[in-house]
N, C-alpha and C positions, 0 to 999 in steps of 0.2 A: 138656117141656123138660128137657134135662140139666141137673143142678144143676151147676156148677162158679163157681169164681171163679178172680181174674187181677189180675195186673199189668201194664201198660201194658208198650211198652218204652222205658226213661229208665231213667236209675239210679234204685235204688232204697233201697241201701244196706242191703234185705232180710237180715236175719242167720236161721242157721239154725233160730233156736226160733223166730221170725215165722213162718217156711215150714212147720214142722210144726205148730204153732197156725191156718193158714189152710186146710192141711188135713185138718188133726183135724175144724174145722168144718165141710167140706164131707162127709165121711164121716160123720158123725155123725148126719146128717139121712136118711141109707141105710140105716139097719139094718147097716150092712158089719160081715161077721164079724171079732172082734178079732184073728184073725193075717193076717188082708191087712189091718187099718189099723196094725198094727207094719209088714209088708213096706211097704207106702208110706210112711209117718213114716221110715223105716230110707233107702230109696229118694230121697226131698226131701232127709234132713240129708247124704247125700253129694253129691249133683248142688248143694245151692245150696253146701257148706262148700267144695266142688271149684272151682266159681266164683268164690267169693269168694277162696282161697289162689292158687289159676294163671291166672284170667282177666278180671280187673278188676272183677266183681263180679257180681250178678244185674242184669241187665235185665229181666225178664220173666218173670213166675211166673204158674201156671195148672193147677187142679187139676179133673178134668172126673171123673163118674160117667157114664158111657155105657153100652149094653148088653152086660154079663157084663164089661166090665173100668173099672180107673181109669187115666185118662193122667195123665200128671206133665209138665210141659213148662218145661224152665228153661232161659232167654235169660241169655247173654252177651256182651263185646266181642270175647273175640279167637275168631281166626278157625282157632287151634290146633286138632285136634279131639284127645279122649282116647282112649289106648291103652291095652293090658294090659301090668304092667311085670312081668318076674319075680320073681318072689319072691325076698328077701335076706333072710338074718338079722341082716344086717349095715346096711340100710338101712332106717330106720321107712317106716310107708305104705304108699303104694302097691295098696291092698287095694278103695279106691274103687268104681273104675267094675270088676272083678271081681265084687263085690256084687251093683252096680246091672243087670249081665247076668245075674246070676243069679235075682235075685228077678222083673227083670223081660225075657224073654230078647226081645221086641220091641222092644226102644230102640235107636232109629236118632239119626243127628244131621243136621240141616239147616242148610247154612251158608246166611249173606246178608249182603249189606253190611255189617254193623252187627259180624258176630261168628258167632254161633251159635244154635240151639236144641237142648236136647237133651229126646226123646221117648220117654218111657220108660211103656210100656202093661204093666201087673200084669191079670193074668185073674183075675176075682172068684170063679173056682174053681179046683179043682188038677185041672192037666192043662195040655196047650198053650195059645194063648194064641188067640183066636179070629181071624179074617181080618180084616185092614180092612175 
């Protein structure tokens, strides 16, 4: 059985050091080399602070170990999804989900009644990211 843990989806009022404390602990218990449990802690604090500032908050938090990568999975309300914004010197932010493609380039979003999920698969080694 994969180790992972979760939250329901209901508010949760989850703030971003919850999110990287729930999955500090599910890595931990992996052996996972310490620069993929920075790129995932780096990965949670933007997806859940991104929810919490533009989409009503986290609904739903879930952090899985499965073969050769880790998912990250964070529920929201709204049903916006995120984009890449250009770069400003003039406007802070924005830097977000830029990141979250980068560290983790499998992150799709899944809309559903409720709002959103967003999916974001890190490969537990460097190189591409394995198949579903």
């Amino acid at each position: 059985m994969s180790p992972r843990t979760g939250i329901p989806h209901q508010s949760t009022g989850m703030t971003c050091a919850q999110a990287r404390e729930t999955a500090g602990r599910v890595l931990a218990g992996q052996d996972t080399p310490p620069d993929l449990v920075s790129d995932v802690l780096t990965v949670v604090s933007e997806l859940v602070s991104n929810a919490v500032r533009h989409a009503g908050g986290v609904t739903g938090f879930q952090v899985a170990v499965r073969a050769g990568r880790v998912v990250v999975e964070v529920s929201d309300r709204s049903a916006l999804l995120p984009h890449l914004r250009p770069a400003s010197p003039h406007t802070p932010g924005g830097f977000g989900w830029r990141v979250v493609k980068t560290l983790a380039p499998g992150t799709f979003v899944r809309s559903h009644r409720n709002g959103k999920t967003i999916i974001a698969t890190l490969p537990a080694h460097h190189g591409p990211p394995p198949a579903p």
